[in-house]
GURO-569395 format. One record per residue (C-alpha): residue in three letters; x, y, z. Coordinates in nm, 3 decimals, padded with zeros to 5 digits. Example, Ala and Ser with C-alpha at 12.3 -4.5 7.8 and 13.67 -1.06 7.14 Angstrom:
2
+-----+---------+---------+---------+
|   r |       u |       v |       w |
+-----+---------+---------+---------+
| ALA |  01.230 | -00.450 |  00.780 |
| SER |  01.367 | -00.106 |  00.714 |
+-----+---------+---------+---------+
//
This chain:
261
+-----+---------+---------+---------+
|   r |       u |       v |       w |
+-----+---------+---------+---------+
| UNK | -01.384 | -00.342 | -00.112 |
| UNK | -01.275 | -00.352 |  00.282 |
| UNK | -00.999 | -00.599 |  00.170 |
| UNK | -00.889 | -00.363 | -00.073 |
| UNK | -00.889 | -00.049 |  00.086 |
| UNK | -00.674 | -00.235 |  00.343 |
| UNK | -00.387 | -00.376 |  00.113 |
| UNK | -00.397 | -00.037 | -00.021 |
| UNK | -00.317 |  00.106 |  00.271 |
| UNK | -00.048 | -00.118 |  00.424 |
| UNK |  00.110 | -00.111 |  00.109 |
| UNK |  00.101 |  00.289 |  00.132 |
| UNK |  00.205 |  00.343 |  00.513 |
| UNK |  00.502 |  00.088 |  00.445 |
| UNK |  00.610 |  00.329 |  00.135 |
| UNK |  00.557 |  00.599 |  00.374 |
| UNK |  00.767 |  00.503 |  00.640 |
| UNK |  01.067 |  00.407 |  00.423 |
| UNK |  01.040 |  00.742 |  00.232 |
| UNK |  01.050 |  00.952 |  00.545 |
| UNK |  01.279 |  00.720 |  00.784 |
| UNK |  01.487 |  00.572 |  00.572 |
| UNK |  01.549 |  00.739 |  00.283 |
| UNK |  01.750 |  01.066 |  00.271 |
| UNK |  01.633 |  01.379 |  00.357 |
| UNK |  01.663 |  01.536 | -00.023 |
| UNK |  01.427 |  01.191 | -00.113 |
| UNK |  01.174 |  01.200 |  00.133 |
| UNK |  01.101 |  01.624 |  00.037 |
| UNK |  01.110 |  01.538 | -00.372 |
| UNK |  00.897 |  01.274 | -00.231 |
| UNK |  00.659 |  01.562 | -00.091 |
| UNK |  00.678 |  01.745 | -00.427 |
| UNK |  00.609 |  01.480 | -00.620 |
| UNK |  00.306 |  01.403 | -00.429 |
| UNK |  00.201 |  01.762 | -00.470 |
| UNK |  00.222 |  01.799 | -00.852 |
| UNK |  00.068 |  01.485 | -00.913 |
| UNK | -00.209 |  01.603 | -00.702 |
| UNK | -00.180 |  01.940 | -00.917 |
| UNK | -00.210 |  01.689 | -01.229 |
| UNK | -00.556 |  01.513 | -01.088 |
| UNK | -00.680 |  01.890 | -00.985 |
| UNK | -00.648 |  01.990 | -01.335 |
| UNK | -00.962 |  01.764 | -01.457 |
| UNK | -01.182 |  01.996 | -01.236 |
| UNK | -01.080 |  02.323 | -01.441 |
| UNK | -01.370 |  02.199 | -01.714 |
| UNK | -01.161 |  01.961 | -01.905 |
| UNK | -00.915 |  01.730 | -01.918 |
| UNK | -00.673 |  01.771 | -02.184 |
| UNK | -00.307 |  01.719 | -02.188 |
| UNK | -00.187 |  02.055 | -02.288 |
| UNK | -00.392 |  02.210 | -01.971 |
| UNK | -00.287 |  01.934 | -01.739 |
| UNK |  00.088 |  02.019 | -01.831 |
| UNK | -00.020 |  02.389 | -01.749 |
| UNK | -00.145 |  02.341 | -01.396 |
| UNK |  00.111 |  02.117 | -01.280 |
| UNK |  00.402 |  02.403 | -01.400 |
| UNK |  00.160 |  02.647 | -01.218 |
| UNK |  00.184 |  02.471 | -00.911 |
| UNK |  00.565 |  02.429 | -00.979 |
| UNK |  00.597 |  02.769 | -01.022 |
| UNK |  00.490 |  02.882 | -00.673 |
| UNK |  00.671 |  02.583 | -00.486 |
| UNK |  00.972 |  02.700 | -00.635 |
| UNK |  00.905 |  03.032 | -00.517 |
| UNK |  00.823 |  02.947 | -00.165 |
| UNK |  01.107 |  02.686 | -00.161 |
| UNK |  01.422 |  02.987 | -00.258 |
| UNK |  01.244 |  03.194 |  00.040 |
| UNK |  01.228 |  02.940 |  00.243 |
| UNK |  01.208 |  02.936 |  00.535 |
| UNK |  01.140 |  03.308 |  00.611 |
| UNK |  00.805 |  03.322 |  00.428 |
| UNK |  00.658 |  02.956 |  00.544 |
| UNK |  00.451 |  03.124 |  00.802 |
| UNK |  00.255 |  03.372 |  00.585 |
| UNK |  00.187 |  03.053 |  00.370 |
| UNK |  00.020 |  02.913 |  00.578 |
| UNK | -00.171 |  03.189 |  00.763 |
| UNK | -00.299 |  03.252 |  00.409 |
| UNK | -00.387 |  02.865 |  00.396 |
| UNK | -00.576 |  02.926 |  00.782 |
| UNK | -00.769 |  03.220 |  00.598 |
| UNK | -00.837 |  02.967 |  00.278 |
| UNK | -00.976 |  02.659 |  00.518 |
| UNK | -01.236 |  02.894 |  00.710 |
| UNK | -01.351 |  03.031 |  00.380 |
| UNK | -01.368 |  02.712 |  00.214 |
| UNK | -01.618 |  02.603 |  00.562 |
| UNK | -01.836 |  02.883 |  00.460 |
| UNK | -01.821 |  02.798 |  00.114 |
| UNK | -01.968 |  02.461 |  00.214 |
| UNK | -02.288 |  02.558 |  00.330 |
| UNK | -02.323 |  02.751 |  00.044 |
| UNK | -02.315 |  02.439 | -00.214 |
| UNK | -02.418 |  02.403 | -00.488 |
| UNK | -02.299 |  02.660 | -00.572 |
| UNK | -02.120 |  02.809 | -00.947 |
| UNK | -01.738 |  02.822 | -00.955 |
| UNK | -01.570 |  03.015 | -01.244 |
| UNK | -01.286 |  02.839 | -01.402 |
| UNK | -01.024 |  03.097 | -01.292 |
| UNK | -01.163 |  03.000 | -00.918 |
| UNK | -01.082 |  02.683 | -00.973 |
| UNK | -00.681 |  02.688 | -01.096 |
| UNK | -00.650 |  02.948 | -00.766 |
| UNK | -00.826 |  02.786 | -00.506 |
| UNK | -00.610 |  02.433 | -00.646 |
| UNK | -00.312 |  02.635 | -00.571 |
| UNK | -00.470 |  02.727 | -00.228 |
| UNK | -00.473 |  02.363 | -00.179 |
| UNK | -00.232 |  02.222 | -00.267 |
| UNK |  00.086 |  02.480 | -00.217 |
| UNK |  00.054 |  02.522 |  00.158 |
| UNK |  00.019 |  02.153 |  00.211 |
| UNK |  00.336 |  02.134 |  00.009 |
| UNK |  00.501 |  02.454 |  00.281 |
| UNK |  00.352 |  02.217 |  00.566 |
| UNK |  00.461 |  01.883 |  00.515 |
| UNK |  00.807 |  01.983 |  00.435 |
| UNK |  00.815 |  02.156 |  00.724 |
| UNK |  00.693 |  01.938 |  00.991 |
| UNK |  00.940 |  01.707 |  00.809 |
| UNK |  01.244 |  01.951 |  00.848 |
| UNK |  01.091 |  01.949 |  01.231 |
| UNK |  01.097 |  01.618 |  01.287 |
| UNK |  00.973 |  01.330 |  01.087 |
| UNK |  00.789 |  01.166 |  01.448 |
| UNK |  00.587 |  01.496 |  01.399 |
| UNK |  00.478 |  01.437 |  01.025 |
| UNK |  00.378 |  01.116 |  01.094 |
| UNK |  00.155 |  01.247 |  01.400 |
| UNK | -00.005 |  01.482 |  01.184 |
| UNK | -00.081 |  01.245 |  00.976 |
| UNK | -00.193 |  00.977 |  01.267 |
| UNK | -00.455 |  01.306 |  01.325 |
| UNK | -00.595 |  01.223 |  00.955 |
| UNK | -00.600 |  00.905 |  00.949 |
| UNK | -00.752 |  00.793 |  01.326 |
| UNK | -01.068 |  01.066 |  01.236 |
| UNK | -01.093 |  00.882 |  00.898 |
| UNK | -01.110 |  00.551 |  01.021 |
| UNK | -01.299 |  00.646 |  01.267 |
| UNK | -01.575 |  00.838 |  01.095 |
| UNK | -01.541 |  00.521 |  00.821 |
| UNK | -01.667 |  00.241 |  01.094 |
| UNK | -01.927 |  00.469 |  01.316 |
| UNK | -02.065 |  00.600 |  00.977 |
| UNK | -02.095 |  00.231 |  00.878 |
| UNK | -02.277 |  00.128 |  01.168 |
| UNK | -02.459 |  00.369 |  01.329 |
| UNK | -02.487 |  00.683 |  01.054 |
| UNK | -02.833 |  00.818 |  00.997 |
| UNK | -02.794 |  01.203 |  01.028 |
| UNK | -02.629 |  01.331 |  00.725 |
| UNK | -02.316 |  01.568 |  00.700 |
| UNK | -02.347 |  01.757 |  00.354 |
| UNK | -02.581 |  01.536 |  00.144 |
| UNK | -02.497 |  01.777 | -00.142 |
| UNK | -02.142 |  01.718 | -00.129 |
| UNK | -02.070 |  01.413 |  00.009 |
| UNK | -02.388 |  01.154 |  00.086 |
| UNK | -02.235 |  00.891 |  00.259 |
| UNK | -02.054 |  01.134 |  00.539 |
| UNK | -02.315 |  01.139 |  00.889 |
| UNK | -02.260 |  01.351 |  01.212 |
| UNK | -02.213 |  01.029 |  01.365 |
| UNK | -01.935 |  00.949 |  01.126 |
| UNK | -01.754 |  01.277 |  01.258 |
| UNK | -01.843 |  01.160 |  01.629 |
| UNK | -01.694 |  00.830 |  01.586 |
| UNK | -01.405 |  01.018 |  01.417 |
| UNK | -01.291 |  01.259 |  01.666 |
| UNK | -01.358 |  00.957 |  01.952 |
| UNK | -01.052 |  00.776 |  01.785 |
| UNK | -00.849 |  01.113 |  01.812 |
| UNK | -00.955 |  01.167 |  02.170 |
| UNK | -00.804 |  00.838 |  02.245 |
| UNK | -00.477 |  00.917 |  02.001 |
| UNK | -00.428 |  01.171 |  02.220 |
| UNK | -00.434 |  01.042 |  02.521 |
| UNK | -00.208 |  00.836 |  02.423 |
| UNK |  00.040 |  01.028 |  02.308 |
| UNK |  00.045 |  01.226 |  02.630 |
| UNK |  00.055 |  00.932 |  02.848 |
| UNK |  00.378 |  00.786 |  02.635 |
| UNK |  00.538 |  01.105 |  02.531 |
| UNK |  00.417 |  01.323 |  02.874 |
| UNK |  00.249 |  01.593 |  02.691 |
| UNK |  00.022 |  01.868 |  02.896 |
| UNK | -00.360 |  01.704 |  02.735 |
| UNK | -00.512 |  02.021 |  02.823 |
| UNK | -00.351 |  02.203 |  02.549 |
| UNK | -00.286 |  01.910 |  02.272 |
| UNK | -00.628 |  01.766 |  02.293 |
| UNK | -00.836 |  02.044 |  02.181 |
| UNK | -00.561 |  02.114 |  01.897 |
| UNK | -00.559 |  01.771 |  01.771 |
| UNK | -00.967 |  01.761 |  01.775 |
| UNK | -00.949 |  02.114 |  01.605 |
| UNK | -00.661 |  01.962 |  01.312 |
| UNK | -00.925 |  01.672 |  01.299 |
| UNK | -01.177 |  01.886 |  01.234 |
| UNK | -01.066 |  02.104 |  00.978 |
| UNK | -00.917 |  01.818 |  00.817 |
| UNK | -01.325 |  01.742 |  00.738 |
| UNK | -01.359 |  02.039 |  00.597 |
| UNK | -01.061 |  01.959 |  00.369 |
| UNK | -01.214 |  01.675 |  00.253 |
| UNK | -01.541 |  01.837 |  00.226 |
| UNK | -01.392 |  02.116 | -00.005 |
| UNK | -01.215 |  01.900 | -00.253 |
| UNK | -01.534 |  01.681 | -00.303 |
| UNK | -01.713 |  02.014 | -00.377 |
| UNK | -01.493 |  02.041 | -00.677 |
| UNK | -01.517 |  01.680 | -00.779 |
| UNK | -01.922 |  01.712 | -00.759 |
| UNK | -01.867 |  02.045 | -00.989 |
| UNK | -01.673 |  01.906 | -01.240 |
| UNK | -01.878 |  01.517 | -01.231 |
| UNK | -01.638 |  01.308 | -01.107 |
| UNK | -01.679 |  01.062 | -00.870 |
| UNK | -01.269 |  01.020 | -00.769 |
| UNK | -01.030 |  01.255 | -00.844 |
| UNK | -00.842 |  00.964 | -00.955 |
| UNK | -00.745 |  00.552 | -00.979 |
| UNK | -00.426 |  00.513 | -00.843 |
| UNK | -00.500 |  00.403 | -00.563 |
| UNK | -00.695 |  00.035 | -00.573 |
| UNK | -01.019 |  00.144 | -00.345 |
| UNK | -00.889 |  00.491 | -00.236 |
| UNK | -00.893 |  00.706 | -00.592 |
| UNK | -00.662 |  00.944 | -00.688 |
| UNK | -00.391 |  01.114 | -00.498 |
| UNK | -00.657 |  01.396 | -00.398 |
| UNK | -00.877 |  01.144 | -00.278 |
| UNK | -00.605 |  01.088 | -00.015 |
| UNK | -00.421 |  01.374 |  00.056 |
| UNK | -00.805 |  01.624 |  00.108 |
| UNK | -00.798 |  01.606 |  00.431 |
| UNK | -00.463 |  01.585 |  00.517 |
| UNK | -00.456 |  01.961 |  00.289 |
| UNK | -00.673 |  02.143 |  00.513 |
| UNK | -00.530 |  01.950 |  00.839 |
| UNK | -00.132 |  01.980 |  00.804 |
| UNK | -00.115 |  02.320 |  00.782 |
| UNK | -00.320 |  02.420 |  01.107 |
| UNK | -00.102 |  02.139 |  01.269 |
| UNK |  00.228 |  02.286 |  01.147 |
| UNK |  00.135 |  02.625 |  01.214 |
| UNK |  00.034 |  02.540 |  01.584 |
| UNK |  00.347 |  02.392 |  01.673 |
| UNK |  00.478 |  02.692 |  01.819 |
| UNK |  00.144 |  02.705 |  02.011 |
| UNK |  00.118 |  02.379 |  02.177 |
| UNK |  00.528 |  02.340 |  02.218 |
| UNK |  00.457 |  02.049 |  02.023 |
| UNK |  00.799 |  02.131 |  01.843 |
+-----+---------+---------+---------+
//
């Protein structure tokens, strides 16, 4: 499964970096979208069935705002995701609620919570820079891995049992130890002040468990294991892109903060 998960993801990151160094800039953002909608496609089988006609709907809902967002753009980006901030400390109350019942109409609005504001974020930390995207995303991925081998080895306490069982608070630990030492090296090789980006990175890092917290409280409603099985030993789209929903667009909207920009 290790073996897997690995090919998987060398075979992804190369993908990624040709998409968003390589390719134009018009490719790499209907790149972005067509992440999204897809995404918007898998969210669909948690609305309490899985039928073609309603997939079709969601994804043209989720269209529907994008293309709103994208003629405003970029005047309205920051309300999007303020609204998305709002969303992702609801969603952590939300949590510790679970189990918990959530109506259907819940369900197509809190998938557009998701997944349109990641959509407003990774475009823009593209249009920023693309070294930027990719950092946001090296903020995922380091407290994945991370929280992937420490769980492995030395997890005992569990996170949200009723969510997710294999996630432990040692899992997070060893997570947000690989993003302490991202960070430091980024500042040593880039020269940026470690007072300020550290705690913002661990903070992106954390919210992006809550992310993937959130999304697997919709999988465990609707019974589903993955969201998806594109991915050889990963899932679904969703199953990739949870955390990185809840994590881009604190990152993006603290650029101005941190003068990460």
């Amino acid at each position: 499964m290790l073996k897997q998960r690995v090919i998987t993801a060398v075979i992804a990151l190369l993908i990624f970096a040709l998409v968003v160094f390589v390719a134009p800039p018009i490719v790499a953002e209907l790149t972005i979208a067509v992440v999204i909608l897809a995404g918007a496609w898998e969210w669909s089988g948690f609305l309490g069935g899985a039928s073609t006609p309603r997939r079709i709907a969601y994804v043209l809902f989720i269209a529907v705002f994008i293309a709103l967002i994208a003629r405003a753009w970029p005047d309205n980006v920051h309300v999007v995701l303020q609204i998305s901030l709002a969303w992702w400390i609801a969603a952590l109350m939300w949590v510790f609620f679970f189990p918990t019942r959530i109506p259907a109409a819940a369900r197509w609005i809190c998938g557009a919570l998701v997944l349109v504001p990641l959509w407003a974020a990774l475009v823009m930390l593209y249009q920023a820079a693309p070294s930027l995207l990719l950092f946001a995303l090296l903020i995922v991925w380091a407290a994945d891995v991370g929280a992937y081998f420490a769980g492995k080895q030395f997890g005992r306490v569990k996170l949200a049992p009723a969510i997710s069982p294999g996630k432990t608070w040692e899992g997070v630990i060893g997570g947000l130890l690989l993003v302490v030492v991202l960070c430091v090296g980024r500042s040593f090789w880039f020269e940026t002040n470690l007072t300020v980006l550290l705690p913002f990175c661990l903070a992106v890092a954390g919210v992006s468990i809550v992310g993937d917290l959130t999304v697997s409280m919709f999988k465990r409603t609707a019974g589903l294991k993955d969201s998806g099985s594109l991915f050889p030993g990963h899932g679904g789209i969703l199953d990739r892109i949870d955390s990185i929903s809840a994590a881009a667009p604190l990152f993006a909207l603290g650029l101005g903060w941190t003068g990460l920009s």
